[in-house]
BASE-472280 format. One line per field, with one value per residue (C-alpha): residue number from 1; residue in one letter; y negated, x negated, z negated. Coordinates in pm, 1 decimal, always signed. Layout:
<rs>
num <- NUM/...
residu <- a/...
v <- Y/...
u <- X/...
w <- Z/...
</rs>
This chain:
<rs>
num <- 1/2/3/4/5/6/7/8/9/10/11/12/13/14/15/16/17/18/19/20/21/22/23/24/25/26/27/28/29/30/31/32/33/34/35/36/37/38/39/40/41/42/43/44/45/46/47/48/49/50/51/52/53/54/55/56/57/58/59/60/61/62/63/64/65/66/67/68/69/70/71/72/73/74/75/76/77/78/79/80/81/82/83/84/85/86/87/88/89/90/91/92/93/94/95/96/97/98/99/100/101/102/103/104/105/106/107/108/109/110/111/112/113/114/115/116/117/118/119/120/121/122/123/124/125/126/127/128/129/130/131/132/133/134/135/136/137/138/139/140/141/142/143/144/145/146/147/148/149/150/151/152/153/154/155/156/157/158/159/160/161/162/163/164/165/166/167/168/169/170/171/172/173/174/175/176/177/178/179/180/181/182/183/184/185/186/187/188/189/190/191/192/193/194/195/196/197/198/199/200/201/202/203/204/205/206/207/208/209/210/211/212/213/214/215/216/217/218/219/220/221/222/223/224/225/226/227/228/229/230/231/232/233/234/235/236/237/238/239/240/241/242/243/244/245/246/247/248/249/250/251/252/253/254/255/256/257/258/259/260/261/262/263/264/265/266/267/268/269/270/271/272/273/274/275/276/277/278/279/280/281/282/283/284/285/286/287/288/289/290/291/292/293/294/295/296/297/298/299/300/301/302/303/304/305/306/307/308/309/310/311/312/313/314/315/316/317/318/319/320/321/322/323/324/325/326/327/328/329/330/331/332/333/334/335/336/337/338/339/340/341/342/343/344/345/346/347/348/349/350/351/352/353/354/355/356/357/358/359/360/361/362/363/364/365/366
residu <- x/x/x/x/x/x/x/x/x/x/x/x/x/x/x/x/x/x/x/x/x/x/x/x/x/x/x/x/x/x/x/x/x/x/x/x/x/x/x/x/x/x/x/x/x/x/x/x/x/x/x/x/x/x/x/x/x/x/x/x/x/x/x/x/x/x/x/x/x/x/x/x/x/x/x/x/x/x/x/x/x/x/x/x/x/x/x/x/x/x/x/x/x/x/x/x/x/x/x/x/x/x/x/x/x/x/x/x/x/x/x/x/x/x/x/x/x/x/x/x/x/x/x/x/x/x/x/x/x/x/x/x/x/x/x/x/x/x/x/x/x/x/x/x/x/x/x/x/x/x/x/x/x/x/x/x/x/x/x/x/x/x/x/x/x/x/x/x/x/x/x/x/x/x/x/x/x/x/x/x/x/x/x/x/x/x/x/x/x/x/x/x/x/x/x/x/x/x/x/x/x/x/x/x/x/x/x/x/x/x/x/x/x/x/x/x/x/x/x/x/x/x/x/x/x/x/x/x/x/x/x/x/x/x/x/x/x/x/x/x/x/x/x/x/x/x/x/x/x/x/x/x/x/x/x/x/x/x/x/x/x/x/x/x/x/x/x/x/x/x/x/x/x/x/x/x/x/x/x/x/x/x/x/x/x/x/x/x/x/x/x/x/x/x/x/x/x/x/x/x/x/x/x/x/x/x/x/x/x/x/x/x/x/x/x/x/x/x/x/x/x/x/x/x/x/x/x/x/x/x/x/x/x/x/x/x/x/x/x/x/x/x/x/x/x/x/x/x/x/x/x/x/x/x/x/x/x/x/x/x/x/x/x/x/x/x
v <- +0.0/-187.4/-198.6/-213.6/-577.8/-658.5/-600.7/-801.7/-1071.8/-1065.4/-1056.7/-1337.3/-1545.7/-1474.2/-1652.4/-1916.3/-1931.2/-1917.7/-2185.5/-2414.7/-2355.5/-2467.4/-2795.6/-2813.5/-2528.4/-2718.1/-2401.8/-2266.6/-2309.1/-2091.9/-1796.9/-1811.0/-1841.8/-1508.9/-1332.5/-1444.0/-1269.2/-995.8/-961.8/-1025.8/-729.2/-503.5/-652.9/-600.6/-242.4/-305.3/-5.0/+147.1/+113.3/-262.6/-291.7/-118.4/-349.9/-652.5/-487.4/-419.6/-754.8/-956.1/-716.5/-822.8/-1162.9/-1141.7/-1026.0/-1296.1/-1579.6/-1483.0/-1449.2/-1728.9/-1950.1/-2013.0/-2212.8/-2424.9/-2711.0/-2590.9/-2630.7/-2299.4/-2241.0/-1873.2/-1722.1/-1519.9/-1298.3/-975.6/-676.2/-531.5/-811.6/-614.8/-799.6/-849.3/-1044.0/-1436.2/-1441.2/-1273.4/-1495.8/-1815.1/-1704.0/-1594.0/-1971.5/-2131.4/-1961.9/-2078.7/-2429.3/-2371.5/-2286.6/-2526.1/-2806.8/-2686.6/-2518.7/-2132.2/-1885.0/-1629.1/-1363.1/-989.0/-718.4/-549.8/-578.8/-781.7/-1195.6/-1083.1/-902.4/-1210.0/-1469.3/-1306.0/-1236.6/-1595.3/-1750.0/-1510.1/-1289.4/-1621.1/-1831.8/-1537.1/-1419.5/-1050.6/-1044.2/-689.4/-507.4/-90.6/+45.6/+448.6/+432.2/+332.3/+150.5/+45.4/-368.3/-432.6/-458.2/-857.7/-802.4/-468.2/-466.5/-794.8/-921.9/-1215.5/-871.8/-790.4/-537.7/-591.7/-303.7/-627.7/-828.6/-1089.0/-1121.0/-1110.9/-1405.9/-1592.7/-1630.4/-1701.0/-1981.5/-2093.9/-2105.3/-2267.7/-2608.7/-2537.2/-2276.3/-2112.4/-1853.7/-1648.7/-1466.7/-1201.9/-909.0/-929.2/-958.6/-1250.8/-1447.6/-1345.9/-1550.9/-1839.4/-1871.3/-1880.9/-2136.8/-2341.3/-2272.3/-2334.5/-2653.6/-2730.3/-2645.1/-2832.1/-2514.5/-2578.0/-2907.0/-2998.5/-2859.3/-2863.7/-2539.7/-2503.6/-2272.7/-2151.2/-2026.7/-2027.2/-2300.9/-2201.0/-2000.5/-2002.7/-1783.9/-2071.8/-2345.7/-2092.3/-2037.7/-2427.0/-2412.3/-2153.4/-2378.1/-2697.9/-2527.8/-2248.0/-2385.4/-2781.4/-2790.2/-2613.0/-2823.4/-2547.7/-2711.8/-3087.4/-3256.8/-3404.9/-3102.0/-2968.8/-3210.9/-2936.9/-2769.9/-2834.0/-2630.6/-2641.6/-2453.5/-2484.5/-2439.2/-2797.4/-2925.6/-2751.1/-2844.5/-3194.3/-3145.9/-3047.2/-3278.2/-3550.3/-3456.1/-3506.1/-3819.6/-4035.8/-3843.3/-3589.8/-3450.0/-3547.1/-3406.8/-3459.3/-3657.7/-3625.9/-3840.3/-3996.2/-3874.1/-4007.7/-3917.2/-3962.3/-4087.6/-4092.9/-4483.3/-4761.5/-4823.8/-5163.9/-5421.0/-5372.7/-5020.6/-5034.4/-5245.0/-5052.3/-4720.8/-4905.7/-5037.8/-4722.6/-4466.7/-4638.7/-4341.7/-4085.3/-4330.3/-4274.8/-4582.4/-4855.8/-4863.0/-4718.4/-4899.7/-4885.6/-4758.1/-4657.7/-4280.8/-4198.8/-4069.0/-3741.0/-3711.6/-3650.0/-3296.6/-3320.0/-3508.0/-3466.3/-3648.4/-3973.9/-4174.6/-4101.1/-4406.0/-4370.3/-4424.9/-4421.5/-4327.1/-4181.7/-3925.1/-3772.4/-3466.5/-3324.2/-3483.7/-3334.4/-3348.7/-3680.4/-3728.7/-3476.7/-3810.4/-4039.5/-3865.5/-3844.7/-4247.5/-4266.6/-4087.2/-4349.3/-4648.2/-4791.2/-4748.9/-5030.7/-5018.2/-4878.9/-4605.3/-4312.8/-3965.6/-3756.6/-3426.5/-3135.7/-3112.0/-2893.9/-3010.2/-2942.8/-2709.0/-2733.6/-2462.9/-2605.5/-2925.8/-2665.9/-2509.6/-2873.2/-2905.8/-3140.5
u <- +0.0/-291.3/-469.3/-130.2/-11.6/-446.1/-317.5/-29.3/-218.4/-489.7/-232.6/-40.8/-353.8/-402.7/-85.2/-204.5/-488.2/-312.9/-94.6/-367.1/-508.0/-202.2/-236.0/+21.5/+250.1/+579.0/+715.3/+433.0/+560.9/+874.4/+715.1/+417.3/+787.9/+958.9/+588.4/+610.8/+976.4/+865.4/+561.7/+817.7/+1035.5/+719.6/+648.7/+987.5/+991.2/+1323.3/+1564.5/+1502.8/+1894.9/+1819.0/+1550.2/+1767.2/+2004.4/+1763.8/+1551.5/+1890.8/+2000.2/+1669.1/+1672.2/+2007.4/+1925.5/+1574.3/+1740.9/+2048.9/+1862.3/+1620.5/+1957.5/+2093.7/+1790.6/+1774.7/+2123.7/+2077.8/+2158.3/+2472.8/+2767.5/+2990.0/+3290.8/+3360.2/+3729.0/+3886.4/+4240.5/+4346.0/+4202.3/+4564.2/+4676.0/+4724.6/+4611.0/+5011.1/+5075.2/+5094.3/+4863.3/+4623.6/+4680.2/+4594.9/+4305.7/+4180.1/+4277.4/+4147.0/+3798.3/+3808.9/+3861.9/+3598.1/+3364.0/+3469.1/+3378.6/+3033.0/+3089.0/+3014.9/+3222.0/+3138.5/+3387.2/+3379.2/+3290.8/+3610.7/+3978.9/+4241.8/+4175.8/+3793.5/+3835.0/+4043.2/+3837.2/+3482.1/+3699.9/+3809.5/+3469.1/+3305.1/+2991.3/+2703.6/+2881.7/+2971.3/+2875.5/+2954.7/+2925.6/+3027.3/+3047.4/+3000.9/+3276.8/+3345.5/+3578.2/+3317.8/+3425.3/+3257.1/+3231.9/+3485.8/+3380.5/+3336.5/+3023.4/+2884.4/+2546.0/+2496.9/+2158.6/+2419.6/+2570.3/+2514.2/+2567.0/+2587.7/+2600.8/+2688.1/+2992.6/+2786.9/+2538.9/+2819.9/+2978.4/+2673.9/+2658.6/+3012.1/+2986.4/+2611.0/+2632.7/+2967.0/+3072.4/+3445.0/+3666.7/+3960.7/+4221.3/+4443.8/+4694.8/+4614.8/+4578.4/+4383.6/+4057.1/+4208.8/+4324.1/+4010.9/+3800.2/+3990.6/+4008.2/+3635.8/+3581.0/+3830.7/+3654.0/+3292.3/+3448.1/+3597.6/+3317.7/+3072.1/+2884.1/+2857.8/+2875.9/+3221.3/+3357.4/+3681.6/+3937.5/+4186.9/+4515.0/+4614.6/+5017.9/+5236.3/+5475.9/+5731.0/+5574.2/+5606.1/+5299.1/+5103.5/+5369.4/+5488.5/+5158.6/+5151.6/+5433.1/+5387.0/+5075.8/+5283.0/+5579.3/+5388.6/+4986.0/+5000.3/+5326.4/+5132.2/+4826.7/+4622.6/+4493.7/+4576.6/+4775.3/+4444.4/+4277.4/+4535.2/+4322.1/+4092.3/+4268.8/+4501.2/+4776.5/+4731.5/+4988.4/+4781.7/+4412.7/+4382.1/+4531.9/+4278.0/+3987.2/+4062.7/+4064.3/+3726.8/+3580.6/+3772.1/+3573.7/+3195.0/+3360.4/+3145.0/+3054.9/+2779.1/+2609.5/+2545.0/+2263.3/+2182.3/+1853.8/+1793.5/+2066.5/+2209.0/+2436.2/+2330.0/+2589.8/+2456.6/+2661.0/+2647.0/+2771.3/+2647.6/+2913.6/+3041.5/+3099.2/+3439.8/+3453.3/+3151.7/+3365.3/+3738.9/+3466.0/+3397.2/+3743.1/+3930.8/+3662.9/+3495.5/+3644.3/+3401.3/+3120.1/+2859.9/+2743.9/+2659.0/+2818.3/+2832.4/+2546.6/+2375.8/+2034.7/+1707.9/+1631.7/+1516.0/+1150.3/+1277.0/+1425.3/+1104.0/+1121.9/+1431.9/+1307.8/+1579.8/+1831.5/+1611.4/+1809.8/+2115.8/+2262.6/+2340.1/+2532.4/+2416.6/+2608.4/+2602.5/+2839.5/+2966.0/+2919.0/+3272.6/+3547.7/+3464.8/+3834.2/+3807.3/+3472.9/+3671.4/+3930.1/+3649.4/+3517.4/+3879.6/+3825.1/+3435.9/+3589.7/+3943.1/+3719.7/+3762.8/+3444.1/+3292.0/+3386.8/+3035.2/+3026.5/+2894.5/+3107.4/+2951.0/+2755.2/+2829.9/+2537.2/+2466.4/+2433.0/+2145.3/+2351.2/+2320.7/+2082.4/+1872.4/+1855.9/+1782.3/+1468.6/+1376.8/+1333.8/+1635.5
w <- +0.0/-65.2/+259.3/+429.3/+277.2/+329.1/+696.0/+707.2/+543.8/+817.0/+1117.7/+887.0/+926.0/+1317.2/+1362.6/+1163.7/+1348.1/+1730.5/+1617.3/+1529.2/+1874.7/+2075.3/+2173.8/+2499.3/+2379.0/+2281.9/+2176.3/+1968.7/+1636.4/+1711.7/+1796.8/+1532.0/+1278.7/+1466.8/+1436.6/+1091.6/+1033.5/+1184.6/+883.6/+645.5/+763.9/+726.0/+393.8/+314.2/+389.3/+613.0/+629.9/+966.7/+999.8/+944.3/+1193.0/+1464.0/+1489.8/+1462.1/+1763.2/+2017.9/+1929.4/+2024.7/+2361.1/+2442.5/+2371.2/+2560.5/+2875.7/+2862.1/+2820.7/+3120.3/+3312.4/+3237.1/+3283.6/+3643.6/+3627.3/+3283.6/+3513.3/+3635.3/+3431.4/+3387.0/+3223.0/+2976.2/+3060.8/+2853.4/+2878.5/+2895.8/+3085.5/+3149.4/+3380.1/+3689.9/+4090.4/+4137.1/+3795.3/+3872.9/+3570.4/+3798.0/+4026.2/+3864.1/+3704.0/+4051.8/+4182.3/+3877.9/+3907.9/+4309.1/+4250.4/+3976.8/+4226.6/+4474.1/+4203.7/+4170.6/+3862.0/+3729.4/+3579.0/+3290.8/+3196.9/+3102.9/+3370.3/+3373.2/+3543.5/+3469.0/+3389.9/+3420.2/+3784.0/+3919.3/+3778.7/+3974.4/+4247.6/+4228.4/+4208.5/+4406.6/+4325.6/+4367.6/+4112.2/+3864.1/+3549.1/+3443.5/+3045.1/+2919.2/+2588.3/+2624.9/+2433.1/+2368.8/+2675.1/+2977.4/+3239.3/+3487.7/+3603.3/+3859.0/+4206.1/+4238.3/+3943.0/+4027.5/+3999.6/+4041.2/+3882.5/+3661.1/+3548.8/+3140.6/+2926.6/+2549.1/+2301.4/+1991.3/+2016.6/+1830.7/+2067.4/+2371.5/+2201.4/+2157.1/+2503.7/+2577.9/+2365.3/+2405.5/+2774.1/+2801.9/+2945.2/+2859.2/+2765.0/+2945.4/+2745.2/+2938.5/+2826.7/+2644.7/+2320.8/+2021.4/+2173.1/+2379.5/+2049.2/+1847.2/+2122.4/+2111.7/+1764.3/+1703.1/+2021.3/+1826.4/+1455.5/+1623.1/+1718.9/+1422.6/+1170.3/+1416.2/+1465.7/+1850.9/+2098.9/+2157.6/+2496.4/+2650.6/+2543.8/+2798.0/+2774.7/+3055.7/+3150.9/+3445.7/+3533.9/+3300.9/+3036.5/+2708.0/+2603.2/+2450.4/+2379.9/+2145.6/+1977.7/+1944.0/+1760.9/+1549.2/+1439.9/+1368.2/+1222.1/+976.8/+965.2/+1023.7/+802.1/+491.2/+524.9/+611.9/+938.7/+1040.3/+1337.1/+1540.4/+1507.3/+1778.5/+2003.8/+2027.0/+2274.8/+2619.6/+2787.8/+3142.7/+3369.4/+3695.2/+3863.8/+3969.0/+3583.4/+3397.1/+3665.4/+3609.3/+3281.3/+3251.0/+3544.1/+3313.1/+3028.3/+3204.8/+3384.9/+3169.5/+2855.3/+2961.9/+2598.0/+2251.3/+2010.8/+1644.8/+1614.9/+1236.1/+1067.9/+1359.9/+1644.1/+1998.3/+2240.6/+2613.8/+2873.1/+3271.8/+3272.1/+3060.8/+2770.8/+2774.5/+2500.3/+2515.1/+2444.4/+2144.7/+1990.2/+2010.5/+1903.1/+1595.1/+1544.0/+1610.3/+1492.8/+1176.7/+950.1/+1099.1/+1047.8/+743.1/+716.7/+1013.2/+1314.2/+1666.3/+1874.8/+2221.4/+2211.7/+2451.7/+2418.6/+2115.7/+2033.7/+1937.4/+2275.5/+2454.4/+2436.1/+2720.9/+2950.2/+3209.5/+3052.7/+2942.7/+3246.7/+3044.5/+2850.0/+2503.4/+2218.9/+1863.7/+1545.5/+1201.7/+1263.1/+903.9/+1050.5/+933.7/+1137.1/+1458.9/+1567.0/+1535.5/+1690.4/+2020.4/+2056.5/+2052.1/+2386.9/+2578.4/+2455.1/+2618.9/+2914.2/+2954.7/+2976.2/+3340.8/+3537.7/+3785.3/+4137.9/+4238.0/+4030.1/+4180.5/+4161.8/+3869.7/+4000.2/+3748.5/+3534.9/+3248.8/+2884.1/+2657.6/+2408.5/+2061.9/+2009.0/+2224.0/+2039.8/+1707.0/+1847.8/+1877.0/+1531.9/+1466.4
</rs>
């Protein structure tokens, strides 16, 4: 035991001693800290149970995030909804058209790898702007035939590590109908939202013209969860109804219209926008919006040192805040404000871009 921690300590001070040596590696210090883990797991004497799972679940993770890096700059949007929609249910149907008009904005979809919402909405957007994101269950399946061993196409043995991706690599959400798999989905998009545990991105219900799958749901929240306090009225602004394609495509292009990202820089929130913020609207932020405020107020400001590390979005203008870091509902209607403000007659059409997520900004040391 002995000569075995004497041999962690040594490898414990070759990390110490790589680190020192990096001088252009930005990303140095994160590895030396997972090298570090790793020594502590050994120390530890980790159950070999323990270490199993850890092991699968940095694969999975591994392999995602080299798939998904090619298109960090394009924005994409997760879909979720049942797998029993069959290709003759209008709910088929609209997914299919929704993840068309997706692609015909310049945007990416990511959805599961089998039938139903998942099938129409790769058949929709076709196999170049698809993700396949699948979970192996006891019952194999195999992807549906718009995913089929495409190189986008992933298979996850940890729902955890699924829904990571779902939500890391998302622009917006979009909820079909659907079971419990469906509704457990949209309820964490909506608590990550609401707990501030990811950036603030556009959840969209989707029904027919007519239906009454998700009005009903709204209710059902107002009538038996708003009415008992348990949640409040604005935070039902964290999610739309839509009842067509084009609706809920406009309702995401709406959301990028002049807001494009926001990340934590220490105490402050600077929230990046495509169009400079005019006088007008600084001031009706820190009329209308002074209750989410720490202390100061909401001001224009250059790119911040901090910022550096991102240096594709430094042209981006910017608004600076102390955000109390709780009222994120609130902070949601102070974008749909950023994003009403009339733009100049010279403004240039906004090219779908992606955001720097929030666990990004993390591994940045904020």
């Amino acid at each position: 035991m002995e000569q075995e921690n004497r041999s962690l300590a040594d490898l414990a001070a070759e990390i110490d001693d790589w680190l020192a040596a990096q001088k252009d590696f930005v990303n140095a210090d994160q590895f030396a800290g997972i090298l570090r883990t790793l020594l502590r797991l050994a120390k530890d004497n980790a159950e070999r149970g323990d270490l199993k799972i850890l092991n699968r679940a940095l694969q999975e993770l591994r392999r995602a995030f080299s798939i998904f890096a090619p298109y960090r700059h394009v924005r994409k949007v997760s879909i979720f909804g049942s797998t029993r929609v069959k290709e003759s249910d209008p709910y088929y149907h609209l997914a299919r058209s929704f993840a068309e008009e997706l692609a015909r904005a310049g945007l990416m979809v990511i959805t599961g790898a089998g039938p139903g919402i998942m099938q129409a909405g790769h058949e929709g957007a076709g196999r170049e702007k698809s993700f396949g994101v699948n979970i192996r269950l006891p019952s194999v399946q195999d992807a549906n035939p718009f995913i089929r061993n495409d190189p986008k196409l992933m298979n996850f043995h940890f729902f955890f590590t699924r829904k990571l991706m779902f939500v890391k690599e998302a622009d917006a959400v979009a909820i079909f109908p659907g079971g419990f798999g469906t509704h457990d989905e949209l309820l964490e998009s909506i608590t990550l939202a609401q707990t501030g545990k990811t950036h603030l991105v556009p959840i969209i219900l989707m029904d027919i013209p007519g239906g009454t799958y998700w009005s009903r749901w709204q209710e059902f929240l107002r009538e038996d969860v708003v009415s008992r306090g348990y949640i409040t009225e604005k935070e039902m602004s964290f999610f739309r109804i839509a009842t067509s394609a084009d609706a809920a495509v406009q309702e995401i292009q709406k959301f990028y219209r002049n807001f494009h990202s926001y990340r934590f820089v220490k105490h402050d929130l600077v929230i990046r926008l495509n169009y400079p913020p005019s006088p007008e609207l600084i001031e009706r932020l820190n009329r209308d919006f002074a209750d989410i405020l720490k202390d100061g107020k909401v001001q224009q400001t250059e790119p911040l040192p901090a910022e550096a590390d991102d240096p594709g979005k430094l042209h981006l203008h910017r608004l600076r805040m102390r955000f109390n870091r709780e009222d994120y509902a609130r902070l949601r209607q102070m974008i749909d404000v950023i994003n009403a403000e009339e733009l100049s007659d010279d403004a240039e059409p906004i090219v779908p871009e992606r955001r720097q997520t929030k666990s990004d900004a993390e591994l940045s040391g904020e």
